[in-house]
N, C-alpha and C positions, 0 to 999 in steps of 0.2 A: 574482386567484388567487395563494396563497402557495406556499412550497415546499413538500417534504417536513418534517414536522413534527421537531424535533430536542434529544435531552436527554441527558442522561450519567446513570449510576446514579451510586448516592450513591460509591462506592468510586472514581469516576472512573474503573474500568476500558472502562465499555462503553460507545459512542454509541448511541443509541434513536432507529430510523427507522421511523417507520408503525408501530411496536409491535415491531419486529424488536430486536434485540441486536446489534451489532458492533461487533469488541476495538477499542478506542481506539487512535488512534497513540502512541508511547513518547511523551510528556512530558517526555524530556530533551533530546528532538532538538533540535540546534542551529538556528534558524528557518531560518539556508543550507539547511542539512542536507534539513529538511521539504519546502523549497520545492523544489529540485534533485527529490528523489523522488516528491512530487507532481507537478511536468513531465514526467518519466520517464512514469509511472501512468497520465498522459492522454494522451499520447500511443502508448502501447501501447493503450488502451481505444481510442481511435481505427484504429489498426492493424487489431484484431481486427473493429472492425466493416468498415472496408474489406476484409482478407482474405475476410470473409461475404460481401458483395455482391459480389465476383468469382466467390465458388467454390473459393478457394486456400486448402485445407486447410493446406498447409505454412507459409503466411503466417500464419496464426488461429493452427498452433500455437506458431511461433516468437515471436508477440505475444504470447500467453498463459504464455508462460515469462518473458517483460519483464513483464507487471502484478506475477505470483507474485513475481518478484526485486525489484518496487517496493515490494507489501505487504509483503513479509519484512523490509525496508530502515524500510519504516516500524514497524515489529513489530505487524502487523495482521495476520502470520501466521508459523507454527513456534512454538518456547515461547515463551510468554507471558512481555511485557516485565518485570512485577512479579517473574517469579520469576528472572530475571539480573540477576548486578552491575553496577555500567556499565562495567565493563571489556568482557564481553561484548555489553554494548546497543553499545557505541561500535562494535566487532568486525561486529557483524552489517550496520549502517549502512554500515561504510567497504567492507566485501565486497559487499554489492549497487550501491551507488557505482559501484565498482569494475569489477561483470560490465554494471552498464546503459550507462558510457562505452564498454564497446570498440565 
């Protein structure tokens, strides 16, 4: 049994899951960068489902504001990476960094 099936539009903006569409990570990100934010991402995703199987609405939400701050960090969410300089891609990276280390 394979995974999820997986492909990029020709623009390189979107990855293609099961026929779905979702914005690619910025491609300038530095691989530290990537990696750091990915750990972040799974680890929140992990959160949120422990916050579920207790019950702990405040856990679920406070995990669910760490994924948001991991995908934005990846620019998988807020404006879209293509359309900022990388003054601003580096900007939005080192600020979710930033709020996922405290």
């Amino acid at each position: 049994m394979g995974g999820p099936e997986l492909g990029r539009t020709p623009d390189g903006r979107y990855v293609v899951v099961r026929g779905r569409r979702w914005r690619a990570a910025d491609p300038i990100l530095p691989d530290d960068v990537r990696a750091e934010l990915q750990q972040h991402l799974g680890r929140a995703r992990a959160e949120v489902g422990a916050g579920k199987r207790t019950g702990d609405d405040e856990r679920v939400r406070a995990a669910r504001e760490r994924v948001g701050a991991a995908r934005h960090g990846l620019g998988e969410r807020g404006t879209p990476w293509w359309e900022l300089d990388g003054a601003a891609r580096r900007a939005r990276w080192e600020d979710a960094l930033r709020a996922l280390r405290q």
